[in-house]
TIROZA-264929 format. One line per 8 residues: number of its first residue (from 1); their letters; for each residue z, x, y of C-alpha. Coordinates in steps of 0.5 Angstrom, whole numbers, always signed. Layout:
REM residues N
NUM> a> Z:X:Y | ... $
***
This chain:
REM residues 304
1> xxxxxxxx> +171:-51:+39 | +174:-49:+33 | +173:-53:+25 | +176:-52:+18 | +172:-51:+12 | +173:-48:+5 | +171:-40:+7 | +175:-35:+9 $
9> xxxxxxxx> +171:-31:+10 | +168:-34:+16 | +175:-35:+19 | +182:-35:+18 | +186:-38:+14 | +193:-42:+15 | +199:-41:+12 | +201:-45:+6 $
17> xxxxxxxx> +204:-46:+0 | +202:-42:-5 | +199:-46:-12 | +198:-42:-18 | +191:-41:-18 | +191:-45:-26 | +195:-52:-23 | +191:-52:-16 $
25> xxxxxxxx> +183:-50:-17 | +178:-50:-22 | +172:-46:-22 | +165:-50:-23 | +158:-46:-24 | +156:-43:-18 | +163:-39:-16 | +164:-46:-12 $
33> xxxxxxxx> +171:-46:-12 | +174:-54:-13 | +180:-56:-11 | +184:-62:-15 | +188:-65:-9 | +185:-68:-3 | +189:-67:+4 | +193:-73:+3 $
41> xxxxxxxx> +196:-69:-4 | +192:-73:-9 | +186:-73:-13 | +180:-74:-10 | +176:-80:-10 | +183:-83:-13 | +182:-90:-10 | +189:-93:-13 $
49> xxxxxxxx> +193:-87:-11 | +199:-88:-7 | +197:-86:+0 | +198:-88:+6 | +190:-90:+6 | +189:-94:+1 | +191:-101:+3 | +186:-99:+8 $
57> xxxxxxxx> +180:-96:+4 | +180:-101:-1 | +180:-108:+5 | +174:-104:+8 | +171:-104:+0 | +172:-112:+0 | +168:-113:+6 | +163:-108:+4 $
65> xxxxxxxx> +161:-111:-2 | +161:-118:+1 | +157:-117:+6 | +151:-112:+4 | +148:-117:+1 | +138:-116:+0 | +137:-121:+6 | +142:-117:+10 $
73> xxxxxxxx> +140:-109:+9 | +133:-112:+9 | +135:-113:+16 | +138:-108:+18 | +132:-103:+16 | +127:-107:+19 | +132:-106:+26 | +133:-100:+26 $
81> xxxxxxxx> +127:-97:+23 | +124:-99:+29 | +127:-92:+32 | +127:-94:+39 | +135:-93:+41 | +136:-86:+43 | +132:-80:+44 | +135:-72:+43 $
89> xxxxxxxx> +136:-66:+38 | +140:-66:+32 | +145:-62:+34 | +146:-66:+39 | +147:-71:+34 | +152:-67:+31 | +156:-67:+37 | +157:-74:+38 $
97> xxxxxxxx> +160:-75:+31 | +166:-72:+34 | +170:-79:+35 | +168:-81:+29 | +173:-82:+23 | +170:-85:+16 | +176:-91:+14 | +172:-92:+8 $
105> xxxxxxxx> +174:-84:+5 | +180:-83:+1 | +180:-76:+2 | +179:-74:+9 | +181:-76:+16 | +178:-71:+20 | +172:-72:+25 | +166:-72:+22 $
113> xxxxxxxx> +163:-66:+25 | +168:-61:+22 | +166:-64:+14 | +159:-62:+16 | +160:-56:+18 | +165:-56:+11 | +160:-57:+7 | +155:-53:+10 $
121> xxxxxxxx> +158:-46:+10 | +160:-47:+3 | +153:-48:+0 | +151:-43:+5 | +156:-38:+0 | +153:-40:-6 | +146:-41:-4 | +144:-36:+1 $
129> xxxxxxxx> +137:-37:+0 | +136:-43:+0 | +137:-46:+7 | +134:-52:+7 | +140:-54:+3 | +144:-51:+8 | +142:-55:+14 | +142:-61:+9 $
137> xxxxxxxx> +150:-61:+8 | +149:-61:+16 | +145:-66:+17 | +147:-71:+11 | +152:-75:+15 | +149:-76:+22 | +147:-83:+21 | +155:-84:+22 $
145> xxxxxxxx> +152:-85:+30 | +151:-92:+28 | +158:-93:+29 | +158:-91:+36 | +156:-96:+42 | +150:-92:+44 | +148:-94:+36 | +149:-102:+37 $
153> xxxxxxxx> +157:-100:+34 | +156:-103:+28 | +163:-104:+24 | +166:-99:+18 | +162:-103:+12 | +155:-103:+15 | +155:-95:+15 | +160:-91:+12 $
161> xxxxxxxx> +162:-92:+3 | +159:-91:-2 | +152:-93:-3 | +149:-98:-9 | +143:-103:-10 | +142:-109:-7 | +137:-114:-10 | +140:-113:-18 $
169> xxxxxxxx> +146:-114:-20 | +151:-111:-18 | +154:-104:-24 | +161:-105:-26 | +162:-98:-24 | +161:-98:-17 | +169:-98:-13 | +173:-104:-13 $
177> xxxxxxxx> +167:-108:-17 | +170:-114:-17 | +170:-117:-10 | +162:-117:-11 | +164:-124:-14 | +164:-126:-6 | +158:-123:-5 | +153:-130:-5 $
185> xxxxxxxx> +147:-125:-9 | +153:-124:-14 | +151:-131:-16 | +144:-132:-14 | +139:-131:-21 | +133:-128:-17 | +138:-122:-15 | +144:-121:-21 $
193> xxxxxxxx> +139:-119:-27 | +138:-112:-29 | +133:-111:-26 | +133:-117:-21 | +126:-116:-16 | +125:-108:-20 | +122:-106:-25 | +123:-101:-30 $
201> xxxxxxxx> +121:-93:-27 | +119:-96:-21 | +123:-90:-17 | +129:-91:-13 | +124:-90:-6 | +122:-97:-8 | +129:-100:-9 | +134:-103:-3 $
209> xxxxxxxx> +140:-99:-2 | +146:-102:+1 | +146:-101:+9 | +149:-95:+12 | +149:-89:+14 | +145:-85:+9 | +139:-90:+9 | +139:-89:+18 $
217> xxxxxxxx> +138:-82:+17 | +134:-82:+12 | +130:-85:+16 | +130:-82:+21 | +129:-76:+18 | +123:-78:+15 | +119:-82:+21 | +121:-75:+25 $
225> xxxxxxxx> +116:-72:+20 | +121:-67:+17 | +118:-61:+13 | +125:-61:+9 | +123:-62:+2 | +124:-68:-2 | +130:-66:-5 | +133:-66:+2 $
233> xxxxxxxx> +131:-73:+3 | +133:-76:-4 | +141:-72:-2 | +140:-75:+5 | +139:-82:+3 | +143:-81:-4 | +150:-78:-3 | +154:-84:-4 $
241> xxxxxxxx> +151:-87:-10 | +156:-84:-13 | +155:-90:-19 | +148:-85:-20 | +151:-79:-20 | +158:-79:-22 | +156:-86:-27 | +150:-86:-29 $
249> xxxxxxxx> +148:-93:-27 | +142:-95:-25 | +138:-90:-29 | +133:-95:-32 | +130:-96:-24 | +129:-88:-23 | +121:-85:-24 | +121:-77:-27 $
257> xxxxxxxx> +121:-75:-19 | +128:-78:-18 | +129:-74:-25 | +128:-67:-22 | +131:-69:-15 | +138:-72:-18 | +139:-64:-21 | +140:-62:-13 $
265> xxxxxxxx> +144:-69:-11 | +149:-67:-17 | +150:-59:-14 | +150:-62:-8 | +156:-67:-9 | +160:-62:-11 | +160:-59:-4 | +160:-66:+0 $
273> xxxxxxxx> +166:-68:-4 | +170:-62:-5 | +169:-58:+1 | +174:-62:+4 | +180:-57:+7 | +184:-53:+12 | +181:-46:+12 | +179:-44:+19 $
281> xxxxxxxx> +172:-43:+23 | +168:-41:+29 | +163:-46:+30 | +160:-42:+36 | +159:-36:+31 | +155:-40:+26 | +152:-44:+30 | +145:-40:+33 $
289> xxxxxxxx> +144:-40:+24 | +144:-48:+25 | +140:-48:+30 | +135:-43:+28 | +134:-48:+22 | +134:-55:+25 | +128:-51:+30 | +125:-50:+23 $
297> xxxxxxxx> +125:-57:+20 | +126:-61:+25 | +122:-63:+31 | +126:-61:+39 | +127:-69:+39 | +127:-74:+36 | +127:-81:+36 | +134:-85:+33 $
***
């Protein structure tokens, strides 16, 4: 089988259209290289451009903000933390992301797996020495499996999106913020302040995310007994916060380790977003280094 991913060197590039260095990429520190448009020819993460998934996108949004409500996520963890569903490795997992497309990302629609091998390689290039951050890019996304019927085949916009708290109120910089009015916690005094049922510094570990793919494999990671460090489960579970990481809402409920955490997630996202290309890869030529990493990190099977 063969993906695509932002590294020559690992493959063959396609035929394109040559772009002046200056007016199609900008370097960002580490060498990483970014580019300005997406596949679709826009700027990432623009959700008013004019594409042809941008009717689509921004209906998953209304749905989504709707319907993750405290009462709802607060089901969901306790359903699928129970981790009783399916047992088998991880690249296994990676494996089965091959039918999967993210409706909700404005910026791809290719199969998940070629994303994460997109996104690993190209920190792999940067960071050669830190190889849990390498198998993080790879793993970051598996929770995308709740999409499939062996995962319950769960809808669109209770797995994929990007991710914020629920049980306060909602930041105005979280995409398309105004249809969280239908949300029933908007209006709900106990779930709308600042803080709502938080407090102060007490640590993003202790506040309820929306319900999604980044929650369930956090989950899984951390019930699994992952030697991965914390700031590979911080990434796993946050990546979609972008109201976070790209806003800087919701800072008054971090503690001083999510402090230290959130310096990787930024590197991390980098990565995540931009890798998104059309540069060819082997994947059998890299997979024994992943699996190599998973037999470090990881148990042989786990429970999901």
């Amino acid at each position: 089988m063969t993906i695509l991913v932002e590294q020559p060197e690992f493959g063959v590039e396609e035929e394109e259209t040559k772009v002046p260095a200056d007016e199609k990429e900008l370097v960002l520190d580490g060498g990483f290289v970014v580019p300005q448009i997406n596949s679709f020819g826009q700027t990432f993460r623009d959700y008013d451009a004019e594409s042809q998934r941008r009717e689509g996108v921004e209906s998953f949004y209304r749905t989504n903000h709707i319907n993750q409500t405290y009462g709802f996520v607060k089901k969901m963890r306790e359903e699928y933390g129970k981790l009783d569903r399916v047992e088998m490795s991880i690249w296994e997992c990676c494996e089965l992301l091959n039918e999967v497309v993210d409706e909700s990302d404005p910026d791809l629609d290719e199969p998940q797996i070629e994303h994460l091998l997109q996104t690993a390689e190209a920190i792999r290039k940067d960071y050669p020495n830190e190889d849990w951050l390498h198998l993080t890019g790879l793993i970051h996304d598996l929770g995308k499996v709740l999409l499939l019927p062996s995962f319950g085949e769960l809808p669109q916009w209770a797995v994929v999106g990007d991710t914020f708290p629920v049980g306060c109120s909602f930041d105005e910089s979280v995409v398309h913020h105004k249809y969280f009015k239908e949300n029933p916690d908007y209006s709900n005094p106990a779930y709308n302040t600042k803080y709502g049922v938080y407090s102060e510094g007490c640590g993003l570990n202790n506040v309820m995310m929306s319900w999604g793919h980044d929650d369930y494999m956090y989950l899984v990671a951390k019930e699994n007994k992952t030697t991965l460090p914390s700031a590979a489960l911080f990434i796993i579970r946050y990546h979609s916060f972008y109201a976070l990481h790209r806003s800087e809402a919701y800072k008054h409920l971090m503690n001083e380790e999510d402090v230290e955490n959130l310096k990787w997630l930024q590197i991390f996202n980098k990565y995540d977003l931009y890798s998104k290309s059309k540069v060819r890869i082997d994947v059998e030529k890299v997979k024994p280094y992943y699996l190599s990493l998973i037999e470090k990190y990881f148990p042989s099977k786990l429970k999901w």
